[in-house]
N, C-alpha and C positions, 0 to 999 in steps of 0.2 A: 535573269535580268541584270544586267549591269550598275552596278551602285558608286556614286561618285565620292563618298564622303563616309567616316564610319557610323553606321548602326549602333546606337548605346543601346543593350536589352539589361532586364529587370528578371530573373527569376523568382519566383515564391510556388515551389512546388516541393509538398512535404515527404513525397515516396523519394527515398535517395535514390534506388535503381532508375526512375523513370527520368528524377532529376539530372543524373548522369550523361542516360540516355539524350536529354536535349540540350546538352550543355557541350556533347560531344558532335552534335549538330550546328551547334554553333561557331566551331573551327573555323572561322574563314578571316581571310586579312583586312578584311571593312569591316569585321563584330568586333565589338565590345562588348562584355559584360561588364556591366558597371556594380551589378550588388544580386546577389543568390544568398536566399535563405531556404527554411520548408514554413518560414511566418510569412502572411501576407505582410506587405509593404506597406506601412503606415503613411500616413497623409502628406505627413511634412516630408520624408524623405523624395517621395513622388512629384510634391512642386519644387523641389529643390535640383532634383538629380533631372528633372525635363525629358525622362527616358522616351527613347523612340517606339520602344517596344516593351512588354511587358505581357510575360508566359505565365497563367497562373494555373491553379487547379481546377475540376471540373466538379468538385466540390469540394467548397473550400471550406475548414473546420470554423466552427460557432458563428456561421452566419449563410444565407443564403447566397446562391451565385448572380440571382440579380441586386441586391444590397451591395456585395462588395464589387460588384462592375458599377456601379455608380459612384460608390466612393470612388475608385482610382476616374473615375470619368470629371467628377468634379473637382477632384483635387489636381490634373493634368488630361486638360480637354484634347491636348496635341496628342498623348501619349494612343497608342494601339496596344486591344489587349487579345490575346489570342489564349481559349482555354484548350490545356490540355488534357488527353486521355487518353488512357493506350487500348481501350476496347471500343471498334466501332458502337454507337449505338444512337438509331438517330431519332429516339425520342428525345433523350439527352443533347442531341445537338440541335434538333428544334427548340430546345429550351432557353438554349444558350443563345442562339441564335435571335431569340425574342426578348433574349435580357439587355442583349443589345454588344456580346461580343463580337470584334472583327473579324474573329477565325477563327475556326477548332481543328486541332494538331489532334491526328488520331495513327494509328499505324497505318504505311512505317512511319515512322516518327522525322526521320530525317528529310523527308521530300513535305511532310507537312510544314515544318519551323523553316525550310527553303520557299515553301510557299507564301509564308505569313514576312517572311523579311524581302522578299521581292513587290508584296503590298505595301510593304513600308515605302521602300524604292516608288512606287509609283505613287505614294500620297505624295513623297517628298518633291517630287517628278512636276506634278500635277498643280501642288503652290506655286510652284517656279513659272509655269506656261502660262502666259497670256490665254485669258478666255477665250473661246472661240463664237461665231455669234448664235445668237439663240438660235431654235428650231422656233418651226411655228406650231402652234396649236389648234387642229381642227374638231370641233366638238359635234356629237350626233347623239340627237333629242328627239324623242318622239312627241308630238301630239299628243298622243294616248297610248296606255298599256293596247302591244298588239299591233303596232303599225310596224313593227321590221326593224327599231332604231339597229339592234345589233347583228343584222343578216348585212346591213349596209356598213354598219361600220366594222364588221371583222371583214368584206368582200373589199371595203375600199382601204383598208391597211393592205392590206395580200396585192391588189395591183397597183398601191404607192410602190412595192418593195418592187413589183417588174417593168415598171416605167418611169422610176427616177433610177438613180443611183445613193440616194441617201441609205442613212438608217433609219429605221422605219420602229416606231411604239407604238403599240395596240392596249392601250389601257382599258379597264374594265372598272368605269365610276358607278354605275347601277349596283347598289350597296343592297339592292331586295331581291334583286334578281337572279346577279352573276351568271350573266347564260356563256360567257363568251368564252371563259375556261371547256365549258363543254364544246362550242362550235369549234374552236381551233383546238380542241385534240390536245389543251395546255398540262404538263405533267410535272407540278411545282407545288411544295408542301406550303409556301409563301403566298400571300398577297397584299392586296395596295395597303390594308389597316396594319400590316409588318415594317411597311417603308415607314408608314406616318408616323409611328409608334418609337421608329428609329430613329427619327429627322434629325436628331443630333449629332449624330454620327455618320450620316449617310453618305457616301460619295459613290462614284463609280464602281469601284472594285468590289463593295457590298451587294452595289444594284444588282450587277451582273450574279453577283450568285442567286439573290430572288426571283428574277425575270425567267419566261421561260424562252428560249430561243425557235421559234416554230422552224427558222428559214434562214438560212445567209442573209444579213440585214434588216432579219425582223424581228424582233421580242415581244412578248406579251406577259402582261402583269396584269392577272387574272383578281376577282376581288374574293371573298368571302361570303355569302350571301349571308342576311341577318346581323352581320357581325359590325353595327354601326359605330361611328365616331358619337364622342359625346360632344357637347355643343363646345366643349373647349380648345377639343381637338381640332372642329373644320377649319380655321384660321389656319391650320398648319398645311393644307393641301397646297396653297400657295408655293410653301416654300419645299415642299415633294416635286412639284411641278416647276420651281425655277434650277432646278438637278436636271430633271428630264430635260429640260430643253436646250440646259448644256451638252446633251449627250448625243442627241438625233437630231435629222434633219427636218422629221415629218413626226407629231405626237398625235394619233386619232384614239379620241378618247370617247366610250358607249358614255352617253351621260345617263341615260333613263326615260325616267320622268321629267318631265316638265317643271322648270325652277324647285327642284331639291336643293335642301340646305347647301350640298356639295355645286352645283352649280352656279349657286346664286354667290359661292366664293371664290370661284372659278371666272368668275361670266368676265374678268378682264383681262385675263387672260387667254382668254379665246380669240385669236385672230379671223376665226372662219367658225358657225355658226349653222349647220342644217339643220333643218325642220321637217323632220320625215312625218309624212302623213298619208293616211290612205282617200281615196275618194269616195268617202262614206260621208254623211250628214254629222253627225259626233264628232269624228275625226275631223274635217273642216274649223268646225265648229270652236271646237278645244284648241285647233289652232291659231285661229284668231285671237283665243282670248290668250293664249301664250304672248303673241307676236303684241297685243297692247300691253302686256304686263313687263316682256323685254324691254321695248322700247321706253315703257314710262322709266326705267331704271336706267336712260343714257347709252344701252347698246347700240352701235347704230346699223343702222337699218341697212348699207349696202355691204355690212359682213352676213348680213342673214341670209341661209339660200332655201329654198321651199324644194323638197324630191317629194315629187308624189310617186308612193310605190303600192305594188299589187294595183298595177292600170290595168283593167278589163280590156277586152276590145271591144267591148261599146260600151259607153259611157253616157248618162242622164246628165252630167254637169261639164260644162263646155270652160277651156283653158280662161276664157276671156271673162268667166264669171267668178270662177277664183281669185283669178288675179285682182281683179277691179273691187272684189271685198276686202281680201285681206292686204291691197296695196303691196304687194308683193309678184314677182314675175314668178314663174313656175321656172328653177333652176334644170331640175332634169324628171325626168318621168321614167321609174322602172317596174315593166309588167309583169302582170301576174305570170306564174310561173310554178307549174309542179313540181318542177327538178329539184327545188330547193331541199324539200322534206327529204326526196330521196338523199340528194348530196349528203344531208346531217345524218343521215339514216348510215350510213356508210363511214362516218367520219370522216367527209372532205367536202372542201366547200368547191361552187359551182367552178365546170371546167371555163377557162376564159374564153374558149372557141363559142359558148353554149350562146342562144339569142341571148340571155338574161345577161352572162357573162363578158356579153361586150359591152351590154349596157353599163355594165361597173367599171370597164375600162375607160370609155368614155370620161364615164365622172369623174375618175380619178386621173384623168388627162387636164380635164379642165380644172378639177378644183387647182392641181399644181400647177397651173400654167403650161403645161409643157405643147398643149393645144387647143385653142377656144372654140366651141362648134355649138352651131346656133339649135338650141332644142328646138325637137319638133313640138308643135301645138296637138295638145288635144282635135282640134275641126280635122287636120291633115288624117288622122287615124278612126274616127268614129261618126262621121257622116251627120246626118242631123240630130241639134239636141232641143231638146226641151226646157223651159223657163226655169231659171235656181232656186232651189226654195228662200223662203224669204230672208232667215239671217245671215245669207250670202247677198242679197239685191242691198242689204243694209248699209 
């Protein structure tokens, strides 16, 4: 990558051969080295010198590597630290990685420190450009545990990526679940509690190494399951989420459950809004009491969209009885369907040729815009129905 200006770097690396090693890496006619020792860097010198870069050890003497990555983080918030080490080993770099350095330099040495100054080039890059405009954010909520939220929302990231042309995010917010790493096949030691944890530091070039890349245009950021935020942390998802939307065109993010803590800090930044439910009594039910519990909090009402999934072909409760409870139109309807098990059973998800398969094309035509088509009704598909039970007539 082309660098327009010089690179000032910072060594504090105490092995002299290794120090050699990336000091000989740093030949170039845009580097500087401004200050190499085997001490780390002390505070004052760090806000004084403004270095761009800053190579330290991968375990630094009498103190831990996440302590003194925050020293130089608080003492020069611009500065980038990249930990060195000359033996692969990636427990060690997951560590590193959560302490919250920008890179780790491992052999060979010299395509690593080329790596970490070409990040610099692109933060420096990156201040400079005019933001581009946000992505939008389309969020998928179940009802209730078991209605599909994440068979629809990993099927409709997959045909955002073959019917726009954007870049497509497949987020994983289901903090109890995390199914979605499993559905899409995600192979990433990383997730979304790694970004939040980093927010300080966060930009593109980090993202990119956490995300997993499933397809040309799509990434998925799989979560952890069990491994929750604490109540101090949610506040921070916002600002995970105003990264993400500098970066993509389309964010579809599993939410879960119905108004989790993570939601309920999310919910304004949700441009679009599904409500996957099944056409069971419960299912209805729970989602009625969602749809008054959204709304009493200022959502409004025409980013909501109702998918009712797993539609039988006959059905006991008719389109018109739903809708007219829960004041809500029925957005799209997708049927039951065996192929699905098989599909995950094999590790891939539905062929788009397949009946269910177009069904998810559809939806992801309409939710983008890219073509609006009037859903079919319930009556058109399931012949006569019968009375709704009663906290649907309510």
């Amino acid at each position: 990558m082309s660098r327009r200006h010089p690179v000032t770097v910072g060594l504090a690396i105490a092995e002299g051969d290794l120090r050699d090693e990336v000091r000989a890496a740093l030949q170039l006619p845009d580097v500087r080295i401004v200050l190499e020792q085997n001490t780390p860097i002390d505070s004052v010198a760090l806000k004084r010198l403004s270095l761009d870069l800053v190579l330290i050890d991968a375990i630094p003497a009498g103190t831990s590597l996440e302590s003194e990555l925050k020293r130089i983080k608080t003492a020069s918030p611009e500065t980038l630290v990249a930990v060195v080490h000359r033996f692969p080993d990636a427990e060690l770099m997951l560590e590193a990685m959560r302490a919250g350095t920008d890179d780790f330099v491992t052999t060979p040495i010299e395509k690593g420190v080329r790596s970490a100054l070409d990040r610099v080039a692109a933060q420096c890059a990156q201040r400079g450009e005019s933001s581009r405009a946000p992505g939008k954010v389309v969020g998928v909520v179940a009802a209730k545990g078991g209605c599909g939220a994440t068979t629809v929302a990993c099927h409709l990231a997959s045909e955002f990526q073959r019917v726009t042309q954007h870049d497509i995010l497949l987020a994983d917010l289901d903090l109890e679940s995390g199914l979605v790493a499993f559905v899409m096949q995600a192979k990433t030691p990383y997730g979304l509690m790694d970004a939040l944890r980093n927010v300080y530091r966060l930009d593109s070039s980090l993202w990119q190494k956490m995300v997993w890349n499933a397809r040309p245009r799509l990434d998925v950021m799989p979560c952890q399951p069990g491994l929750l935020p604490s109540e101090s942390e949610i506040p921070q998802f916002r600002e995970v989420f105003r990264l993400i939307r500098s970066m993509y065109g389309w964010v579809i993010a599993d939410l879960g459950r119905p108004l989790s803590p993570i939601t309920l800090a999310l919910l304004e930044d949700l441009d679009e809004l599904l409500l996957v439910a099944t056409p069971s009594i419960m299912a209805l039910y729970q989602a009625k009491q969602f749809l008054k519990e959204t709304m009493a909090l200022g959502y409004p009402r025409q980013r909501m969209h109702l998918i009712l999934n797993r539609v039988p072909k006959r059905s006991e409760i008719s389109t018109s009885d739903v809708e007219s409870s829960l004041g809500l139109p029925v957005y799209a309807e997708l049927s039951e369907h065996v192929a699905v098990e098989a599909a995950y059973t094999e590790g891939k998800l539905l062929s788009p040729e397949s009946e269910l398969g177009k069904q998810f094309t559809d939806l992801a035509l309409r939710t983008a815009g890219v073509r609006v088509e009037k859903a079919k009704g319930w009556g058109s598909l399931f012949g006569a129905k019968v009375p709704a039970p009663g906290f649907l007539r309510s």
